[in-house]
N, C-alpha and C positions, 0 to 999 in steps of 0.2 A: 704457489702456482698450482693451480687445477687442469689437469693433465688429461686427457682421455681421448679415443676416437671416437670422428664424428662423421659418419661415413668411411670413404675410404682416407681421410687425413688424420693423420695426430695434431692433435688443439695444444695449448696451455695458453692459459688465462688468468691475469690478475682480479677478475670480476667475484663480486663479493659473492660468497660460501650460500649466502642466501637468500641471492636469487635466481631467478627460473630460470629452467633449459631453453625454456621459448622463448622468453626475452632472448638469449642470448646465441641461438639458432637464425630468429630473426634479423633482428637489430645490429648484432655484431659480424656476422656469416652471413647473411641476407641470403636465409634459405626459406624463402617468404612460401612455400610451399606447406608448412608449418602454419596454420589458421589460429589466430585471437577468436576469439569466438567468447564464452562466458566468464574466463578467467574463476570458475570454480569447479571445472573436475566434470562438468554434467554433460557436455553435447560432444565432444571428443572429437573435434576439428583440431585439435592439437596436439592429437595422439602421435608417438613417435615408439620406435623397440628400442629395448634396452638390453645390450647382451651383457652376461655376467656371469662369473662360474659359481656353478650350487651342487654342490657334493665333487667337484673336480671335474665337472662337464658344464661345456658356455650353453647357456640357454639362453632363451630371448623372449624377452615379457613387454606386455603393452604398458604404457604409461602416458598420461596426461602430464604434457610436458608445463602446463602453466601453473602446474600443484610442483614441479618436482627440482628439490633446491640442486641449483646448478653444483653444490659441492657434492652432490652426492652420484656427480655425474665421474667422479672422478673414479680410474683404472678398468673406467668399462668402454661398451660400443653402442653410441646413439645414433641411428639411425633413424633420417626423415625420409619424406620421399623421396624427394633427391635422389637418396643411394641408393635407391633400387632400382634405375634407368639404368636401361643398355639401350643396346642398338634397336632393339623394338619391342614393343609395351611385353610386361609378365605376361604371364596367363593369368593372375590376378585382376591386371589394371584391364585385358581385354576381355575377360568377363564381365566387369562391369559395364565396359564400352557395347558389347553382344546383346547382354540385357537391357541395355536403358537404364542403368543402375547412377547413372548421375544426370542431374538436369543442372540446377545452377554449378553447379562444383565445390561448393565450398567446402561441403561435408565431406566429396567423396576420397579425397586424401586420406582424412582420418580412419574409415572404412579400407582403404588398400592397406596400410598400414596394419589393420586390426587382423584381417583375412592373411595379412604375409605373416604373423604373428603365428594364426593360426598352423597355418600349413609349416611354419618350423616346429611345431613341437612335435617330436618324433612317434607319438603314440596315436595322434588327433587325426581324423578320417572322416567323421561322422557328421551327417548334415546338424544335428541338434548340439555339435560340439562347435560346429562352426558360426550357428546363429549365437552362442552363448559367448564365441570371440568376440560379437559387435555388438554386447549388452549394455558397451557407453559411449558409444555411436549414435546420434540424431541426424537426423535427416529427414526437410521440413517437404523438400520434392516430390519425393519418392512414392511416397504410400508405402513403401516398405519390400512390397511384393516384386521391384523387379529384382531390388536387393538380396533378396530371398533368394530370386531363380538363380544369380550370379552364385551364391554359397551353395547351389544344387550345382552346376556348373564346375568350381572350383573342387569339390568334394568328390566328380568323377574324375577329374585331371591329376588326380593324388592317388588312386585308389591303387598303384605301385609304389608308393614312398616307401621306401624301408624305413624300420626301426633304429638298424645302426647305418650311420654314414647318409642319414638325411640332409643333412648339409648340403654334401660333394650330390647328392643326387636333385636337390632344388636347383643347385646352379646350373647341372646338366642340361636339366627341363627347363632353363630359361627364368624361374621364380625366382631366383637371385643371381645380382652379378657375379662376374668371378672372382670379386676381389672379397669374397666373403671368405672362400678359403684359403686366406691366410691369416685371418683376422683372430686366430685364439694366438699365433704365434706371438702376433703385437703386442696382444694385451699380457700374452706372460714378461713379454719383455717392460711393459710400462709396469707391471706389478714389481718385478723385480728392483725397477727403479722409480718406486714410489717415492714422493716429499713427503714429509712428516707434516704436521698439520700447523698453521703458522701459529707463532705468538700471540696473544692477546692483550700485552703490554696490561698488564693486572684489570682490565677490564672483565667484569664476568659475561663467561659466555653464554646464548641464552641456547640453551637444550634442542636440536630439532632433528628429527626423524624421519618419517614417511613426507611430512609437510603437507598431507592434504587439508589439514585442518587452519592449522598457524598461516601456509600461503593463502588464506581465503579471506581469515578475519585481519591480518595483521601483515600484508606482503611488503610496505612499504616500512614497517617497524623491525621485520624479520631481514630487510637488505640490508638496513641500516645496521642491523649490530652484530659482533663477532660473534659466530654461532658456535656449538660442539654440535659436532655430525655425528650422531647414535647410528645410524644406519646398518655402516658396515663394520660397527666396532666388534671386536673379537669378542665372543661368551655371548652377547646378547641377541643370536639370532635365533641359537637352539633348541629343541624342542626333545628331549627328553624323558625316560624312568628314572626316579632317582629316591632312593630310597623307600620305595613302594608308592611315591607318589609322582602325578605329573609335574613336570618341571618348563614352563615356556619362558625363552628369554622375551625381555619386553621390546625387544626392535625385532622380534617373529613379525611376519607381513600375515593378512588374512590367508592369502594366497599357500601360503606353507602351513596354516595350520589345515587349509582343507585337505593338502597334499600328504599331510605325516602319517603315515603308516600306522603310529601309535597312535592316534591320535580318530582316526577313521574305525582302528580294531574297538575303540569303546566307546565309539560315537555314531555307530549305523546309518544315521539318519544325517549325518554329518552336512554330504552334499546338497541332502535336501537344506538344510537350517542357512550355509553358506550362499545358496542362492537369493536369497533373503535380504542379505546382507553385500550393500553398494552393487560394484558393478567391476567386470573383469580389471578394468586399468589400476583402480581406485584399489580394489584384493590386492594387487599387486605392489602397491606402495604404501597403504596403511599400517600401521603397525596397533600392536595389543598392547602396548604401555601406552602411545599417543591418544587412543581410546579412552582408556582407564583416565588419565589424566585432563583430558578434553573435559570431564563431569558433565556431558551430557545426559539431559533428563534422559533423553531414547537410546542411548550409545548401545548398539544390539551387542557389542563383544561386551560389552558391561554388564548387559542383565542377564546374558548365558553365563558367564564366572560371577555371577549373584547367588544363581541358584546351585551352585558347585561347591557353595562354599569356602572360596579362594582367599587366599593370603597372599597376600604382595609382601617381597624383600625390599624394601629401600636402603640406600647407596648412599654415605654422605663424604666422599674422600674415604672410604675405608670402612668407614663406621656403618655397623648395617644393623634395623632391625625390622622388626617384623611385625605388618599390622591386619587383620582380617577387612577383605576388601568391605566386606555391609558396615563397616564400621571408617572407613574412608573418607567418606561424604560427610560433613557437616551443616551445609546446606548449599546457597545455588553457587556451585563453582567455588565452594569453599573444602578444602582439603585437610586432612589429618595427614601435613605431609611440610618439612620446613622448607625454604627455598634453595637450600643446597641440594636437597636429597632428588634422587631420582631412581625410580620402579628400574630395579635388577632384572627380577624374574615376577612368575605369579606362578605359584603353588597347588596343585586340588589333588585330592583323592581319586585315582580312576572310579568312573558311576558303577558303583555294584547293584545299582537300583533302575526305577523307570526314571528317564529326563526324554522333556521336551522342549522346544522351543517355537515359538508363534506371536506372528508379527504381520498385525495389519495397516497397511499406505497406499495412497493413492493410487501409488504405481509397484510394480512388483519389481524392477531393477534399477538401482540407484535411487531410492528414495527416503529420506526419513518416516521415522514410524508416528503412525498416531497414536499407535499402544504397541506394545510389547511386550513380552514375558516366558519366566522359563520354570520350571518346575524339575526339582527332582525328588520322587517319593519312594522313599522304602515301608515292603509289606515287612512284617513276618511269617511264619508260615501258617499261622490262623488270621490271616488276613489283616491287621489288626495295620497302624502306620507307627512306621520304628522313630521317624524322621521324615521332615518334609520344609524343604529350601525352597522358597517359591519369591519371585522379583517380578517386577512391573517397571515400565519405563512408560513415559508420556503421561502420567497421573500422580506429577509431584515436581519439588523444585529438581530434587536428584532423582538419580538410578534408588528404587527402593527395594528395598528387603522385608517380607512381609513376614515378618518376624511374629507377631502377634496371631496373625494365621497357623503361621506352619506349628507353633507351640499347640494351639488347641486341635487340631490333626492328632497331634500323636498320640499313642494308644487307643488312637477309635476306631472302629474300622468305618469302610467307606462307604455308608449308606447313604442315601435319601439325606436323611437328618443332619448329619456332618458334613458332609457336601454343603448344605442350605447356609448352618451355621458358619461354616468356614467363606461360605461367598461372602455372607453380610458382616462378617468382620474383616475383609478385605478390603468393603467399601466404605470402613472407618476408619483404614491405614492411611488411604491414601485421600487428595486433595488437588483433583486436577483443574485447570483453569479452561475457560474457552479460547480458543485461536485458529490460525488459519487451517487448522489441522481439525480442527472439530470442535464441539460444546463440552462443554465438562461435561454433560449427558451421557452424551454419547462416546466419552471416554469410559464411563464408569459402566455404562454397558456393556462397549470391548473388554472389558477385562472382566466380565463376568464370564463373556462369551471365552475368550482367550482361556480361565480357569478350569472352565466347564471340559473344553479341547484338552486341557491334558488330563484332567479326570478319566476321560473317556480313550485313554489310552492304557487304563486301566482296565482290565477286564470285569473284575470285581466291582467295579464302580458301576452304578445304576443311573447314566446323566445322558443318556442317549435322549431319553424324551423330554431334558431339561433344555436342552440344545432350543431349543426353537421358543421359549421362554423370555 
C-alpha cells in the first residue's frame, strides 16, 4: 500500500509502484486540474509540488507529475491545484488573473503551481529566481510577457517573507491554505508508520529512480513490473568528502548537486553549468546514477563526470566493485555493468585544476544537446599540461572520453601548435552522424568550437583569435 498526502487527505493505494502521480491524480481522485499535455517532462501542464524533508526541514520542489512513479510518492505531500483553493484566489492565481497571464488555461495551472513553488522556498525573492521557477513551463498564449509581469507582481508581494516560518507566514498572506500548517505533523506521523515495500514473489524487480527517463521510453513496460524504488533509499542520496575524495550517491537529484555546499566550494561556475542542464521540475527528480546508466550520447551529468575522471561503485547484493566511468560505455547503450548490479555511488577527485563545461541546443532550458563537452586541465608551474580529461557528447554512439587527445596535451605547454594538434586529433576520436540535431559537420565543428571555449579559459592559451575560425 502507497501511502502519502494529497492535498489536505491521507491516500493509500494499491496502484502499481510504477505508475504516474498524474494518472493517478487524474483518473483515480479526478483532480483533472492536473493537465496530459506531452507526457514527457517538456511543457509542465502537469506540474504538481512535492513536500518532503531534506536535512530535517519539509521543503517543497516542482515536479512533472507524468514522469514521477507514483511509488515514490510515498510518505510525502502532493500537491495540485486543487489544494491551494481557499475562499479566494492566492495572490499567485490573481496575479496571473491582473496580468493576463492566462488565455486558454491549460498551461496556466502548471505556472501557479511553479510560482507557489517558488514563493515557498524560504530564501527566493528575486524576479530572475522566479522566471528560473517556470523554466518547464510552456505556454503557447502568452508571449511570455504578461507571464513575466505576473512574476514582477508576485516578487513584490513577498518582498516581507521571512526566512524562518515562511510557511505560517504564506498562509497568513493567503498564498496557501491553512491546512498547510499542519502538514509536517502528518507526514512524521505517516513516516513513522511507513509499510515496507511489498514482496515481489521472486520476480526481479526492475531498478527505477527519478523516472524521467524509463517513464518516457518505457511507461507502460515500467507499470507493468514490480519495481525497486531507489529514490528514497537510505545511503544513496548523499553527497559527501570522503577520504579526500568526492563521494555522490547515485539517487543524488540534479537539484542537490547544484545546492551541496561542497560541491558549489570546487565548482564556482557550478550554477552557471546547472542551468544548462533540463529544467527546474526535471533537476528536481533526476538522478546522477539514472544518467549515467541511461548511456546517452549527450547525457550532460555524463560528460561533466567524464572529464573528472570518475569511478562508479557498483552494487550486486553485497558484492561491490569498481569501474572508471570512460571505461563504462562499450558502445550504443551497451554497459560494463551485469544485470544484477547497480551504481552505489560515483567517485572524483576535488578539481585542483581549470574544468569547464559547454553545451550547445536549440533551446537553452530543457533541451538536449547537439554537442557537449567538458575539460579539465592541469598546468604546472612552467605552464606546461600535467593532465588533461576532456569528453564530448553528441559525436559518437556513447558519452566519449578523448583520451587520445588529452594523452598528447600532456607535457606541452599550450601554444598555438598544441592547441591546432590537439583539435585535429579530436576530430579523429570522434564519429558523429547527421540528425535532427545537426550534420555531422557541424557537429564536428561545435566541438572544435566547444574545445577552443575551454582553452580560452585558460589564460596562457593563445585561442582568442582561433575562436572565429
Amino acid at each position: 500500500m502507497i501511502r502519502f498526502l494529497l492535498n489536505d487527505s491521507t491516500v493509500g493505494t494499491a496502484e502499481a509502484a510504477g505508475s504516474t502521480v498524474l494518472d493517478f491524480v487524474r483518473y483515480r481522485k479526478r483532480l483533472t486540474g492536473t493537465k496530459i499535455g506531452c507526457r514527457e517532462g517538456d511543457c509542465g501542464a502537469c506540474t504538481v509540488l512535492v513536500g518532503d524533508f531534506e536535512n530535517g526541514r519539509l521543503t517543497y520542489r516542482s515536479a512533472t507529475s507524468c514522469l514521477m512513479p507514483l511509488g515514490n510518492a510515498a510518505g510525502k505531500h502532493i500537491v495540485t491545484v486543487e489544494g491551494l483553493n481557499g475562499p479566494e484566489l492566492s495572490p499567485v492565481q490573481q496575479a496571473m488573473v491582473d496580468t493576463n497571464g492566462t488565455q486558454c488555461g491549460f498551461c496556466t495551472l502548471g505556472f501557479v503551481l511553479s510560482f507557489t513553488g517558488f514563493v515557498l522556498h524560504p530564501s527566493a525573492k528575486t524576479y530572475p529566481e522566479a522566471i528560473a521557477a517556470i523554466d518547464g513551463n510552456i505556454c503557447r498564449c502568452t508571449g511570455y510577457k504578461s507571464i513575466e509581469r505576473a512574476a514582477q507582481v508576485i516578487c513584490d508581494k513577498i518582498e516581507a517573507k521571512p526566512a524562518e516560518g515562511t510557511l505560517e507566514w504564506l498562509v497568513a498572506e493567503g498564498f496557501l491554505p491553512g491546512y498547510f500548517t499542519g502538514i509536517e505533523a502528518r507526514l512524521r506521523d505517516l513516516e513513522q508508520n511507513a509499510e515496507p515495500a511489498p514482496a515481489t514473489n521472486g520476480i526481479p524487480a526492475l531498478p527505477l529512480a527519478g523516472g524521467t527517463d524509463l517513464l518516457v521510453q518505457k511507461p507502460h513496460a515500467v507499470k507493468a513490473s514490480p519495481v525497486s524504488l531507489l529514490a528514497d533509499r537510505e545511503g544513496l542520496r548523499s553527497i559527501r568528502l570522503e577520504e579526500g575524495r568526492i563521494r555522490i550517491g547515485a539517487a543524488a537529484t540534479v537539484t542537490q548537486l547544484l545546492e551541496s555546499r561542497l560541491l558549489q566550494e570546487h565548482f564556482p561556475q557550478l550554477a552557471a553549468h546547472g542551468k544548462l542542464i533540463s529544467s527546474t521540475p526535471i533537476r528536481n527528480m533526476a538522478t546522477v546514477g539514472g544518467n549515467l546508466v541511461n548511456a546517452s550520447p549527450i547525457g550532460d551529468l555524463t560528460i561533466f563526470l567524464l572529464a573528472l575522471d570518475a569511478q562508479l561503485v557498483l552494487n550486486d547484493m553485497g558484492s561491490m566493485r569498481t569501474v572508471a566511468l570512460k571505461e563504462f560505455y562499450k558502445g550504443y547503450k551497451q554497459l560494463d555493468k551485469a544485470p544484477g548490479e547497480l551504481i552505489e555511488a560515483i567517485f572524483f577527485a576535488p578539481p585542483a585544476s581549470r574544468f569547464s563545461f559547454e553545451k550547445v541546443s536549440k533551446r537553452t532550458n530543457l533541451d538536449i544537446a547537439s554537442v557537449n563537452s567538458a575539460a579539465q586541465i592541469g598546468l604546472d608551474a612552467s605552464g606546461q599540461v600535467t593532465f588533461a580529461h576532456l569528453s564530448a557528447g553528441g559525436v559518437g554512439p556513447f558519452p566519449k572520453y578523448l583520451s587520445r587527445t588529452g594523452a598528447y596535451l600532456q607535457g606541452k605547454a599550450l601554444n598555438t601548435e598544441a592547441i591546432e594538434g590537439a583539435l585535429a586529433l579530436a576530430q579523429e576520436e570522434i564519429a558523429p552522424i547527421s540528425d535532427a540535431r545537426g550534420t555531422a559537420d557541424y557537429k564536428r565543428l561545435l566541438l572544435r568550437q566547444l574545445l577552443l571555449a575551454h582553452f580560452a579559459r585558460i589564460d596562457a592559451a593563445p585561442v582568442h583569435q582561433m575562436l572565429s575560425v
